[in-house]
N, C-alpha and C positions, 0 to 999 in steps of 0.2 A: 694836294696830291699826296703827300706825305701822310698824313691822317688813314690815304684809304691803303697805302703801299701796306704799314701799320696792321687797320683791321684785318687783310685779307690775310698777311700773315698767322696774326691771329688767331684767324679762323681755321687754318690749314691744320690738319688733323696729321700730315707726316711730317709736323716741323717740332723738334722738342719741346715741352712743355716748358722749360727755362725761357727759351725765345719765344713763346707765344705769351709768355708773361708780360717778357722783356718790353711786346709791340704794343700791350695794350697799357705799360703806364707810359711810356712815349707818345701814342697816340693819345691817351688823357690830359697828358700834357702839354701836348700841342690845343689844343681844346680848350682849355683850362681858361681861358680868360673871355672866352663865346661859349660858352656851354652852361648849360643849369649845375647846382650842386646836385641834386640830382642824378642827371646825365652824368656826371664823374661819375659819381656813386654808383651809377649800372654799369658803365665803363675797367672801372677801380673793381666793383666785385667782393668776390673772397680774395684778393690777393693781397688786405691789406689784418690776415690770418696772419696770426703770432708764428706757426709753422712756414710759411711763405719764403723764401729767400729773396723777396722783391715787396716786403711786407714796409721797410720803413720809406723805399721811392713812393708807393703807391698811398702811404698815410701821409707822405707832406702832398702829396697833387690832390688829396683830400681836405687836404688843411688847408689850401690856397683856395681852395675852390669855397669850402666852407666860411673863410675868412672874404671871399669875395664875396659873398651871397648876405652876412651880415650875421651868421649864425657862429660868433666870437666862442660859447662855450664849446661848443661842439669841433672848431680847430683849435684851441687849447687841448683840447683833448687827446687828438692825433697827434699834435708837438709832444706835448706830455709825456704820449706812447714812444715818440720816439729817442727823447732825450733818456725817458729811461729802461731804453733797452740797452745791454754792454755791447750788442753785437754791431753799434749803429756807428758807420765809418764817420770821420772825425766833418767832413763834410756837411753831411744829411744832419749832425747834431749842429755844429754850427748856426747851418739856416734856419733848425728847430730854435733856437737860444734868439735869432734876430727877430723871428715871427711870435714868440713868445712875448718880447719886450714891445714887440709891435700891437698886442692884444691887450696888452696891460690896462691899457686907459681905458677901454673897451667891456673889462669883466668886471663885476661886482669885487669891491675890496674886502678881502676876511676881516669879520669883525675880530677887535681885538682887546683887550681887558678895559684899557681906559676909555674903548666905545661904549662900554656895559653902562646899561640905564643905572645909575644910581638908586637903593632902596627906597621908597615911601617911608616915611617916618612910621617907627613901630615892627618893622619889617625888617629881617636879619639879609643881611646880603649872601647869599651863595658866593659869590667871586671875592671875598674878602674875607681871608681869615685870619686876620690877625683878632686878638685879643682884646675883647674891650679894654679900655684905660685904667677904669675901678678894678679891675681883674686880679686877682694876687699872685704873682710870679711863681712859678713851679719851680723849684730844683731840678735840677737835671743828675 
């Protein structure tokens, strides 16, 4: 019942655009855990616009929903958006920071120097520059 109290607000055309915002990431929220990613995502809208004042609610009920459905890069993403906006109350980043650690095992690990394939014999490495051995010492 709450969900349609929500849309219908929503939909009302003399109720402030702040509160028509406000119903539809409540009502996505409520939803959130029976709904398609998807369905947020038609739900959710534009309101999850960098201009939005309801931009970082509606990017984490994005990011729950995307993190339910299995789609790990894509709610790293909306966490990401949210952790690094300044304007994001100490709350909304929190959960961003618990949902992030919670993705971790989930995303691919950035490759990192000592993953780099070792040269072929014959073959100069790019990721290593140090100076061959026989090399003669430069002055500085």
């Amino acid at each position: 019942g709450a969900v349609a109290v929500y849309d219908a607000l929503a939909a009302k055309s003399g109720v402030p655009e702040t509160l028509r915002d406000m119903a539809r990431v409540k009502a996505a929220l409520l939803v959130v855990d029976n709904a398609s990613y998807d369905e947020i995502k038609t739900r959710i809208g534009e309101l999850n616009d960098s201009e939005n004042g309801w931009k970082n609610s509606a990017r984490e009920v994005l990011g729950l929903s995307a993190y339910k459905a299995g789609k790990y890069a894509e709610a790293q993403g909306y966490f990401d958006a949210i952790v690094g906006d300044p304007a994001t109350s100490a709350g909304i980043r929190d959960r961003a920071h618990v949902m992030l650690a919670l993705l971790a095992p989930h995303l691919p690990k950035p490759e990192t120097k000592s993953d780099a394939k070792p040269a072929a014999a014959g073959e100069t490495s790019t990721t290593n520059n140090a100076a061959p051995a026989n090399a003669a010492a430069k002055p500085e």
